[in-house]
C-alpha positions as CSV (number, residue, x, y, z in Angstrom):
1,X,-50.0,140.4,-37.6
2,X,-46.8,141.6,-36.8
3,X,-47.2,145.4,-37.2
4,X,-48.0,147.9,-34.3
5,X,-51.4,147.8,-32.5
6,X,-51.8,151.8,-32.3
7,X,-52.3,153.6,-34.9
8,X,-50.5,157.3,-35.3
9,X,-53.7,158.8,-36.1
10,X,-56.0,160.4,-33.5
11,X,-58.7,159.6,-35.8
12,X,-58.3,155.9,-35.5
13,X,-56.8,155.5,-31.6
14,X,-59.8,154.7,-30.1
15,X,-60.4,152.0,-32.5
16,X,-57.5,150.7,-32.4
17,X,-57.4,150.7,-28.8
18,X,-60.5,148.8,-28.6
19,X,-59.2,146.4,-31.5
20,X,-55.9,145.6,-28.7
21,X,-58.1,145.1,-25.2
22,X,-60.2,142.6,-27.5
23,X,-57.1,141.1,-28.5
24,X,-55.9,141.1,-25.0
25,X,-58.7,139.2,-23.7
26,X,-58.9,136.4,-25.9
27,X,-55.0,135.8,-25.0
28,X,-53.2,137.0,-28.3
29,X,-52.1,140.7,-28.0
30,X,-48.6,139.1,-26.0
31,X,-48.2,137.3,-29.0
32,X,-49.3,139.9,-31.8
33,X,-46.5,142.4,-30.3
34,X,-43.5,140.2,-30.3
35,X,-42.7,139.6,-34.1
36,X,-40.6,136.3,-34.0
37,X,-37.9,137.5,-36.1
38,X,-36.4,139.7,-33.4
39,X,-36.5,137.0,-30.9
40,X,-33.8,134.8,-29.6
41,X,-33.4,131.1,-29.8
42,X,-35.6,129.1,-27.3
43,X,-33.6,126.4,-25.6
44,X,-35.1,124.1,-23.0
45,X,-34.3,124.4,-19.8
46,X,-33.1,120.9,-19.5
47,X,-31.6,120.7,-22.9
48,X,-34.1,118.1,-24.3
49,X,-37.0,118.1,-26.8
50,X,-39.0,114.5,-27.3
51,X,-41.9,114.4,-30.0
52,X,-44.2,111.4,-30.5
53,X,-44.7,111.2,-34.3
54,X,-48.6,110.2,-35.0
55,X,-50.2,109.2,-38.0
56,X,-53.8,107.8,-38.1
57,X,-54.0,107.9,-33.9
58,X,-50.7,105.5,-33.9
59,X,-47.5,106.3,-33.0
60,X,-45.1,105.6,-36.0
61,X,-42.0,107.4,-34.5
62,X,-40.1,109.7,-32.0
63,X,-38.2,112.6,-32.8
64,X,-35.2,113.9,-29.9
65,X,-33.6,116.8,-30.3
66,X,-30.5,117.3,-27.5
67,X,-28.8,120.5,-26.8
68,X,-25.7,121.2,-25.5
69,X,-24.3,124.8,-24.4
70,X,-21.1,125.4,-24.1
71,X,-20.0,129.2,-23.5
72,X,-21.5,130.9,-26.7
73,X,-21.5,128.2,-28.8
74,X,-24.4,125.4,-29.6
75,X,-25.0,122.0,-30.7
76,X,-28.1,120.7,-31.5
77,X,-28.2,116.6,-32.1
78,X,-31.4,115.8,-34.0
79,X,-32.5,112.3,-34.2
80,X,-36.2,111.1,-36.1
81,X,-37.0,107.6,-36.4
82,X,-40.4,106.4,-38.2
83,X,-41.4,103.0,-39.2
84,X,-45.1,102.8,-40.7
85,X,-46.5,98.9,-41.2
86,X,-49.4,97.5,-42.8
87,X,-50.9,94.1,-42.0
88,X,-47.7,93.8,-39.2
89,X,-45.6,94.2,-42.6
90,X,-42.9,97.8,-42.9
91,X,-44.0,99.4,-45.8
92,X,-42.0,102.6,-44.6
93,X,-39.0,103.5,-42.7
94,X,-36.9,106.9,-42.1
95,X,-34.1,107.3,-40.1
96,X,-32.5,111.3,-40.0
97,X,-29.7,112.4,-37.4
98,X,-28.4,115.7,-37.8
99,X,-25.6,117.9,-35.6
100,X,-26.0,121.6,-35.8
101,X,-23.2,124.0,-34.4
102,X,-24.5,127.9,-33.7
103,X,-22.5,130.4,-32.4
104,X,-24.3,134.0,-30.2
105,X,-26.9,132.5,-32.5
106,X,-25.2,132.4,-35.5
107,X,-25.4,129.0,-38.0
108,X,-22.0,127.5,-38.1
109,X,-22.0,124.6,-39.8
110,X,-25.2,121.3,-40.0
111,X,-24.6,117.9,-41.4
112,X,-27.2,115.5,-41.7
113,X,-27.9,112.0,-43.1
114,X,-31.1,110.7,-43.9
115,X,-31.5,106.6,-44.8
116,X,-35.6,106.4,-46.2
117,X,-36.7,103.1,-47.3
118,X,-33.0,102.0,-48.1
119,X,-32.3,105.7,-50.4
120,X,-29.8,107.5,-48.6
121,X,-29.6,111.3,-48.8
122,X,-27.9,114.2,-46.9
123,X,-27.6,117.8,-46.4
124,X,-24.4,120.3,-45.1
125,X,-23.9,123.6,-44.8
126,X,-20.8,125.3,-42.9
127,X,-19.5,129.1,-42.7
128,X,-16.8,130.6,-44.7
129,X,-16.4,133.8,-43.7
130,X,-18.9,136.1,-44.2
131,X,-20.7,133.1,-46.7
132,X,-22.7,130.1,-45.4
133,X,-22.4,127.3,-47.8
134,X,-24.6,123.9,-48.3
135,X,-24.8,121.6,-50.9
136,X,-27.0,117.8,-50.2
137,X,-28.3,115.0,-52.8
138,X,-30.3,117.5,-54.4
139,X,-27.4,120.1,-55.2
140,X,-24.5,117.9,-55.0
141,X,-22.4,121.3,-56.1
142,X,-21.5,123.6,-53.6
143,X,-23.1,127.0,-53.7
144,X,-23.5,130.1,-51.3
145,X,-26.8,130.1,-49.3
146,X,-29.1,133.5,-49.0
147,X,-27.4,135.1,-45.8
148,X,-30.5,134.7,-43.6
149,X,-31.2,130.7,-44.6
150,X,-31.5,128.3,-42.2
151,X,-31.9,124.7,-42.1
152,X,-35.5,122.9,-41.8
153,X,-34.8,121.3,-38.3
154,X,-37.9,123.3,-37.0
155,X,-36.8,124.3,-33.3
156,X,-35.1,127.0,-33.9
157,X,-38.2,130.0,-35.2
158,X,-35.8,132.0,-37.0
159,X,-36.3,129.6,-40.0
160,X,-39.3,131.0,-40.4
161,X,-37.9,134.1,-41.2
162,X,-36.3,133.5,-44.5
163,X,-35.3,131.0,-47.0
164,X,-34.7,127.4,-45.8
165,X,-32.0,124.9,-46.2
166,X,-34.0,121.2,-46.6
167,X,-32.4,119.0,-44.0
168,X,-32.9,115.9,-46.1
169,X,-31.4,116.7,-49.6
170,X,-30.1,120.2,-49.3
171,X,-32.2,121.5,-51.7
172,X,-32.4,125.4,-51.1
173,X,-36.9,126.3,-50.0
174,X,-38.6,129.5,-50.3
175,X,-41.9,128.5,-48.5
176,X,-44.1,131.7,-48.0
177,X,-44.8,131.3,-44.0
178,X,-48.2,132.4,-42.5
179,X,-49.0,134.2,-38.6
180,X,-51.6,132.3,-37.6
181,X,-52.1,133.4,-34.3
182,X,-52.7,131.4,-31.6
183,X,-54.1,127.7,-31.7
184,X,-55.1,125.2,-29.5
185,X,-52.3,122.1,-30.2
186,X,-52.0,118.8,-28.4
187,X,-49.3,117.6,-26.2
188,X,-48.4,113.4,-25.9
189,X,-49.9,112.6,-22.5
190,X,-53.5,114.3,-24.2
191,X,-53.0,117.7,-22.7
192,X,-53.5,120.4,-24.9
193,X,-51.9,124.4,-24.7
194,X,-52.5,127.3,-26.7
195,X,-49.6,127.9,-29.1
196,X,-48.1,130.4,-31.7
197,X,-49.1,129.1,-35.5
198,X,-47.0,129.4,-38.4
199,X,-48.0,128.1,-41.7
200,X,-45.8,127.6,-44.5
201,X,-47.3,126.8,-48.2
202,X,-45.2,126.7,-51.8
203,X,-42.7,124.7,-52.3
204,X,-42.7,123.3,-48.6
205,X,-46.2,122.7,-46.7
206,X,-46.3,122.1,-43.1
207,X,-47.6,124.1,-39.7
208,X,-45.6,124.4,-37.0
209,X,-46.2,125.6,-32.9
210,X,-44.4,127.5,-30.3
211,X,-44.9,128.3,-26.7
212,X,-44.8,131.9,-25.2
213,X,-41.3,131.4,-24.5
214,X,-41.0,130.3,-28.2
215,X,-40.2,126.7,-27.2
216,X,-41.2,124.1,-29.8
217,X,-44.1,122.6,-29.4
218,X,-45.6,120.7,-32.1
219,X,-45.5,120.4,-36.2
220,X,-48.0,118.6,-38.8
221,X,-47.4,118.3,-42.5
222,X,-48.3,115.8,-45.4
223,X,-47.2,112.7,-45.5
224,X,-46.1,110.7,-48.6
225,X,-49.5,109.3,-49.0
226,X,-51.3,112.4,-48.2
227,X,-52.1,111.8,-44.7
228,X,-51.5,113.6,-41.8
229,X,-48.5,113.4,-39.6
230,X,-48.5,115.0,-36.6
231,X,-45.8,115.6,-33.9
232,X,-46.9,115.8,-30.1
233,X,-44.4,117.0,-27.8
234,X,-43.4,114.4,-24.6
């Protein structure tokens, strides 16, 4: 999905000419030449992201995600709150907050803390030179991420790119992410937009939306019962 439209051949340039205008017309030839890997980080313009977190048509949560610029350097402040109740009882809560640091794009350092029905986990990772380091619940020990690793706080596309960091335990993920193309996602106030797809299968499962501008705009993924959560953008 990512490669060039045109092919060098003579033979096949007419084809593959047709192949773009058809593209073009349904909306996805914008999207089909812009590979997100050589892309920037999207930051909103007023330095605020708000999901609604659905499952089953009900609101269980709201994720924020705040962003402050300062010169070259980033922080992100990620907050997720979800309570889930049967019969007016909790049967599930998660609280995460995490505090990313990027520099001309560049991971820093994350911490994060997660508290999910009373366990308690967490995740870090900070630079040492050259090296980005992490360790979390799940690898206690120290050890030197892949150089292109990122952590799982979904905003920032360039995750998608590589191996990921999990937020939650610090366990090191190697999901295989698929282009979708575009898809039709909906917003909180029932409004939906055509977005970018990604979907990411292995050891991580979950599909996740951007805008043209690469602005995120919605996620879904399995829950621990094996429904469907969903996150609709405010």
């Amino acid at each position: 999905m990512t490669g060039r439209l045109l092919s060098p051949s003579a033979q096949h340039g007419r084809r593959a000419a047709l192949g773009a205008a058809a593209r073009a017309a349904a909306g996805g030839a914008a999207f089909l030449l812009t590979p997100w890997r050589a892309l920037a980080q999207s930051v909103p313009p007023d330095g605020r992201l708000t999901f609604s977190i659905i499952r089953h048509g009900s609101v269980i949560g709201k994720e924020t995600l705040t962003f402050q610029q300062q010169g070259d350097q980033l922080t992100v402040f990620v907050d997720v709150s979800i309570r889930v109740t049967l019969a007016m009882i909790p049967v599930y809560r998660l609280h995460h907050h995490e505090t990313e640091t990027w520099a001309n794009g560049q991971i820093l350092s994350f911490a994060a803390t997660t508290v999910k029905n009373g366990a308690h986990f967490y995740a870090q990772g900070w630079r040492v030179g050259s090296q980005f380091m992490a360790r979390g619940t799940a690898r206690p020990t120290s050890y030197v991420a892949p150089p292109d690793a990122l952590p799982t706080s979904q905003w920032n596309h360039a995750m998608l790119d590589g191996p990921m960091i999990n937020t939650e335990d610090g366990k090191l993920m190697h999901p295989k992410v698929t282009n979708l193309g575009l898809s039709e996602v909906q917003l909180a106030d029932g409004s939906a937009i055509r977005a970018r797809h990604f979907h990411a299968s292995g050891d991580l499962h979950f599909d996740t939306f951007f805008s043209d501008s690469w602005e995120w705009v919605g996620l879904s993924f399995p829950g621990p019962d094996g429904s469907v959560v969903t996150y609709q953008k405010v």
